[in-house]
matplotlib code that plots the C-alpha trace (Angstrom):
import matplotlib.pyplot as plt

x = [144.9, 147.4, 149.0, 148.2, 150.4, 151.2, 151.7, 149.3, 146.5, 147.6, 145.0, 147.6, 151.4, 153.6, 156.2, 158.9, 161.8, 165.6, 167.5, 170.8, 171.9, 174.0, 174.0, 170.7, 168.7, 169.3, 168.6, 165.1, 164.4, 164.9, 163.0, 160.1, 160.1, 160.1, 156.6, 155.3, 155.6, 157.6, 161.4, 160.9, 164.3, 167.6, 170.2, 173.8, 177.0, 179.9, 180.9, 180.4, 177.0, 176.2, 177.5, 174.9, 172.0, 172.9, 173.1, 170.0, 168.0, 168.3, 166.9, 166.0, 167.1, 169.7, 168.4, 169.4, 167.6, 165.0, 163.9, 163.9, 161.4, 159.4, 155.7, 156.8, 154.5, 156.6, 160.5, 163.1, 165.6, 168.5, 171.5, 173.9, 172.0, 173.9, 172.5, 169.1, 167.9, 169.4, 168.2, 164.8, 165.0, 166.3, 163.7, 161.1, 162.1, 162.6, 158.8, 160.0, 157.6, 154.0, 151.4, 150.0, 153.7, 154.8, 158.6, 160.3, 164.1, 165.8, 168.3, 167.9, 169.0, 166.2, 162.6, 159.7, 160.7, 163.7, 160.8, 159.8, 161.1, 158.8, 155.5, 154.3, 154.3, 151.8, 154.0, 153.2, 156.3, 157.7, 160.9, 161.5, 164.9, 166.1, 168.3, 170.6, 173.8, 174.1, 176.8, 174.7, 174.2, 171.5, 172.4, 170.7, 167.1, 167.3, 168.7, 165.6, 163.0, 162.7, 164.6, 162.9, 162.4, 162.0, 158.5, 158.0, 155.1, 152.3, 149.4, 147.2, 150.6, 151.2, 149.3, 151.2, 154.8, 154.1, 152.7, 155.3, 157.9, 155.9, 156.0, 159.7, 159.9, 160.3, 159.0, 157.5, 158.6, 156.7, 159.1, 157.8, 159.2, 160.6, 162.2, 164.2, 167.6, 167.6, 166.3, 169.5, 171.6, 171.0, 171.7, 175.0, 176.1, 175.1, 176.4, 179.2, 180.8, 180.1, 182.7, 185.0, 185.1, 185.2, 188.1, 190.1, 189.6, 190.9, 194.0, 194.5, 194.4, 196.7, 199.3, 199.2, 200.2, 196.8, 196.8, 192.9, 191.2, 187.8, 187.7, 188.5, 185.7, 182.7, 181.2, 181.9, 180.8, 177.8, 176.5, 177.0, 175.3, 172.1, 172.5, 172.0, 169.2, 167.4, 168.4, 169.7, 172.1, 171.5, 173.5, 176.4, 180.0, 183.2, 185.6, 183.7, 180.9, 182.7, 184.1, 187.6, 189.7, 193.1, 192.1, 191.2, 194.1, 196.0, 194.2, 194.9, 198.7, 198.9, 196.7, 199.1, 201.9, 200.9, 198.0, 197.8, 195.2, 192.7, 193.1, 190.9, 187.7, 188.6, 188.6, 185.1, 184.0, 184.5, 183.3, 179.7, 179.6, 180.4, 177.8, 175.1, 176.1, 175.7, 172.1, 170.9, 172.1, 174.3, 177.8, 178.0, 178.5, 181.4, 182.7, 182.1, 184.0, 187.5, 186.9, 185.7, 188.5, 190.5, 189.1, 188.7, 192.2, 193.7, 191.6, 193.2, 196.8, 198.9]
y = [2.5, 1.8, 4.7, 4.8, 5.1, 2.0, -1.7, -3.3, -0.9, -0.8, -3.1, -3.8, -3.5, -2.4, -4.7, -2.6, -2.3, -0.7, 0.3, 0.8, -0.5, 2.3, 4.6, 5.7, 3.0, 0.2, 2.3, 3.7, 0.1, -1.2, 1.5, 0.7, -2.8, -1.7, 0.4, -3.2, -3.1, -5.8, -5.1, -8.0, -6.8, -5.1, -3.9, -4.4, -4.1, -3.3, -5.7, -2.9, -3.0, -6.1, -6.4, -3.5, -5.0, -8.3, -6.2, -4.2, -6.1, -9.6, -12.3, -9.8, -10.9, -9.2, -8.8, -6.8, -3.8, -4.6, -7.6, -5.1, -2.9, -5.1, -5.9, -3.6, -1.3, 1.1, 1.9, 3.4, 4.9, 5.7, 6.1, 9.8, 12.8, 12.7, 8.9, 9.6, 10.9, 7.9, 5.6, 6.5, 7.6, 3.2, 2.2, 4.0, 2.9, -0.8, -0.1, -2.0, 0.9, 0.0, 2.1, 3.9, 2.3, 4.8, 5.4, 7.4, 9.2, 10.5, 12.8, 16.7, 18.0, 17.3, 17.5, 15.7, 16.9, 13.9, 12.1, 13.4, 10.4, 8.4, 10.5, 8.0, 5.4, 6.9, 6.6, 8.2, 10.5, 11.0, 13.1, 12.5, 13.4, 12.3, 15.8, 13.7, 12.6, 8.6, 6.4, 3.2, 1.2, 0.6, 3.6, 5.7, 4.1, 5.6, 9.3, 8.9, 9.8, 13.5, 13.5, 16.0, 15.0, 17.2, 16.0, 17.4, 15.2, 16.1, 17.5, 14.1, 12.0, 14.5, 12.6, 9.5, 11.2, 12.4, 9.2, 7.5, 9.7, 9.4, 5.7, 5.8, 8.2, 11.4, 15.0, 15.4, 19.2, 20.2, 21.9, 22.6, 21.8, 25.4, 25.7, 22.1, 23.4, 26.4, 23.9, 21.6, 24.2, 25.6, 22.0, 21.4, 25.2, 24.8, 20.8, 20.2, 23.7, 23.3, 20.2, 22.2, 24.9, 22.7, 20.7, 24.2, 25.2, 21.8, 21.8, 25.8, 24.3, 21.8, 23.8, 25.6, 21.6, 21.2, 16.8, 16.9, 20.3, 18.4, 18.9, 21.9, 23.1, 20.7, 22.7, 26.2, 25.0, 22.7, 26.1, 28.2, 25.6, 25.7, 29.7, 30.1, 27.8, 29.4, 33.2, 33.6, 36.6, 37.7, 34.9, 36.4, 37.1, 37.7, 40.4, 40.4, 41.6, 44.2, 45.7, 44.7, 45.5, 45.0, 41.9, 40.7, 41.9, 40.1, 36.6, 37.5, 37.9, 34.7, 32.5, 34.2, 32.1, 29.8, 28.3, 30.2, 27.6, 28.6, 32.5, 32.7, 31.1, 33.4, 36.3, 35.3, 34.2, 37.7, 39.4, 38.1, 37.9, 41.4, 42.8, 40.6, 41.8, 45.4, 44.8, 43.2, 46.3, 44.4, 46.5, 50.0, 51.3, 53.6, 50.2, 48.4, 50.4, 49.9, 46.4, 45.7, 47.8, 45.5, 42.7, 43.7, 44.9, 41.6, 39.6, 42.0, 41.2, 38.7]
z = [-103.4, -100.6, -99.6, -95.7, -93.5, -91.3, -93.2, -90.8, -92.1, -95.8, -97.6, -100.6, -100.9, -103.8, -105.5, -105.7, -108.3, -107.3, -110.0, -108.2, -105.3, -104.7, -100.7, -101.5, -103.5, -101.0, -98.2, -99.5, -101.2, -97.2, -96.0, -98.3, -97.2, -93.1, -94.5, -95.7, -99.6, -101.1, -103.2, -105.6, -107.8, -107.5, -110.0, -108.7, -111.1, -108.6, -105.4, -103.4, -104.4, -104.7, -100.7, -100.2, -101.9, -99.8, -96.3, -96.8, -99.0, -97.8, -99.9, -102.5, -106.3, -108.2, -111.5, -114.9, -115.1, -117.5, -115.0, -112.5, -113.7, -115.4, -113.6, -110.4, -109.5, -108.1, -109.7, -107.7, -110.2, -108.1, -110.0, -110.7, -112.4, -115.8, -116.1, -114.9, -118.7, -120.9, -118.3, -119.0, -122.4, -123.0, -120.7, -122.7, -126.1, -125.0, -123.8, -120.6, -118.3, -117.9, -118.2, -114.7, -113.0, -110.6, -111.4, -108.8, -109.0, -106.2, -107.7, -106.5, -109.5, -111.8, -111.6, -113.9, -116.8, -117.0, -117.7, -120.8, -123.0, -121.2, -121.9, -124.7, -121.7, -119.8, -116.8, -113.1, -112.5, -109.0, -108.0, -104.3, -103.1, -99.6, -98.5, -96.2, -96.7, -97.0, -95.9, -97.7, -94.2, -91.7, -89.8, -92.7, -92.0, -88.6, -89.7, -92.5, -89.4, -89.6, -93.0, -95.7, -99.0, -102.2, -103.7, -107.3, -109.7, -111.4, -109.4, -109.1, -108.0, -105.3, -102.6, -103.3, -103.4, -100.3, -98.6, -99.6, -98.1, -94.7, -95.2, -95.1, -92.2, -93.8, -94.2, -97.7, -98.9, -102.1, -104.7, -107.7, -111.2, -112.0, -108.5, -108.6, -109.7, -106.9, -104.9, -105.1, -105.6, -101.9, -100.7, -102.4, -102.0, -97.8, -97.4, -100.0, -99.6, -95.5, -96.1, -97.7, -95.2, -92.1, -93.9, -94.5, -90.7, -89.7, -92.0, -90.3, -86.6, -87.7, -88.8, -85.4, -84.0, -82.4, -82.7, -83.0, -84.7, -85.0, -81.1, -81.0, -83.5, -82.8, -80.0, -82.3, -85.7, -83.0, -81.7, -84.8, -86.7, -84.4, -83.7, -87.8, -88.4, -85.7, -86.4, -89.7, -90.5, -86.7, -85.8, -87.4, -85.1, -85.6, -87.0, -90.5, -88.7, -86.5, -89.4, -87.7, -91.0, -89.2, -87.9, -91.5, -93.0, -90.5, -91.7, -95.2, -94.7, -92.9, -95.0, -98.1, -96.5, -94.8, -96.4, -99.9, -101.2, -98.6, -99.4, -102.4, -100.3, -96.9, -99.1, -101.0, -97.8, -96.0, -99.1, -98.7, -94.9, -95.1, -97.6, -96.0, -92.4, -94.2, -96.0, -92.6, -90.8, -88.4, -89.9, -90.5, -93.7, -92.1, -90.7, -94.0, -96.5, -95.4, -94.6, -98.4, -100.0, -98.1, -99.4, -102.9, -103.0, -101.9, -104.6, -107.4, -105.9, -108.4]

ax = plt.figure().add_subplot(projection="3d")
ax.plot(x, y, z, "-o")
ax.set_aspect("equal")
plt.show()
């Protein structure tokens, strides 16, 4: 079979099928063909698409999506979670799947079990989800080197999920089926709500008249970033942690008029910072109890 790891050493190649040329499927189809195997179709509806498809998958056919997966040996099924099911389920009852074709998704979300409409097709099931971010251009194949991927399959596929990963420059991470959704769940609550927060500090720092907050919080949010992935909780500073009550309450009167819309995430914010700085012994309890009376008093306030 040919899943080693360089394409001069591979003794056969897989013809691969993209279904959805979205930021993630044309980027994983191109890095699939930098490994050596061979993108012989591409679904593409929107011009935006389409433009990708032609940008990263040069000479590679646009096809419907039944074209697509028919005779590949290897399907990419990168399109949104909520479509992920029905697109296999109409694949399966079409009987366009093969028997033993390897059929990959790359949502976080779900696990195997998406594939269960396919199970009378005697499919080889693959979850491997890319946890990057993706703009959808060339600059992703480069971010891909050191990129993990979420690998859940069935126990025999395992060694292929994982080659392939490796192929396209990634870390293969095992999750298994049960864990998927706490799995994606830490991703989205740690990148999408990191967005969020970053956003809220910036719109704060301009309301002070500062003409470019993103340089004033790059080399803070930089060092924090690094100083928690390396420490944890221990990492943990500021008046939360003190158990500086005054200070917070000061926050908490200012975001109440000047930014009102950011109060309700300061306030959960603080609330878990706190209790975690208490159950990792970095605040007192003496310190801790005024400071979440504060806090829980100002989430009851009309």
């Amino acid at each position: 079979m040919p899943w080693v790891s360089t394409p001069h050493d591979r003794p056969a190649r897989f013809d691969v099928g993209i279904v959805g040329a979205g930021h993630v499927g044309a980027v994983l189809g191109a890095a699939l063909v930098r490994a050596g195997h061979v993108v012989t179709g591409v679904s593409a509806v929107s011009e935006a698409s389409l433009e990708r498809a032609a940008t990263l998958l040069p000479g590679v056919p646009v096809k419907p999506i039944p074209e697509v997966v028919s005779g590949a040996h290897l399907v990419v099924l990168a399109v949104p979670d909520d479509a992920l099911e029905p697109l296999v389920a109409g694949l399966s009852s079409t009987g366009t799947f093969t028997q033993g074709q390897l059929v990959m998704h790359t949502s976080g979300a779900h696990g195997i079990s998406v594939f269960e409409a396919a199970a009378a097709s005697d499919i080889i099931p693959l979850a491997l989800h890319p946890a990057m971010t993706f703009t959808g251009t060339a600059l992703d194949l480069e971010r891909l080197g050191g990129c993990c991927f979420g690998v859940t399959s069935v126990d025999l596929a395992r060694p292929v999920g994982e080659a392939l990963v490796i192929e396209m420059g990634g870390e293969p991470v095992w999750v298994a089926e049960d864990d998927r959704v706490t799995y994606h769940a830490a991703l989205a609550h740690g990148a999408n709500h990191l967005v969020t927060l970053v956003a809220q500090a910036m719109q704060l720092l301009g309301e002070t008249g500062i003409e470019d907050p993103a340089r004033v919080l790059e080399p803070l949010l930089t060092a924090a970033l690094a100083n928690t992935l390396q420490r944890g909780d221990a990492a943990l500073t500021g008046p939360v942690a003190r158990g500086d009550a005054g200070t917070v309450a000061g926050h908490v009167a200012m975001l109440r008029k000047v930014a009102p819309d950011i109060q309700p995430t300061y306030l959960a914010l603080a609330r878990a910072t706190a209790q975690r700085a208490l159950l990792s012994g970095r605040l007192r309890a003496s310190a801790a109890d005024p400071l979440l009376e504060l806090l829980a008093h100002e989430e009851d306030r009309p």
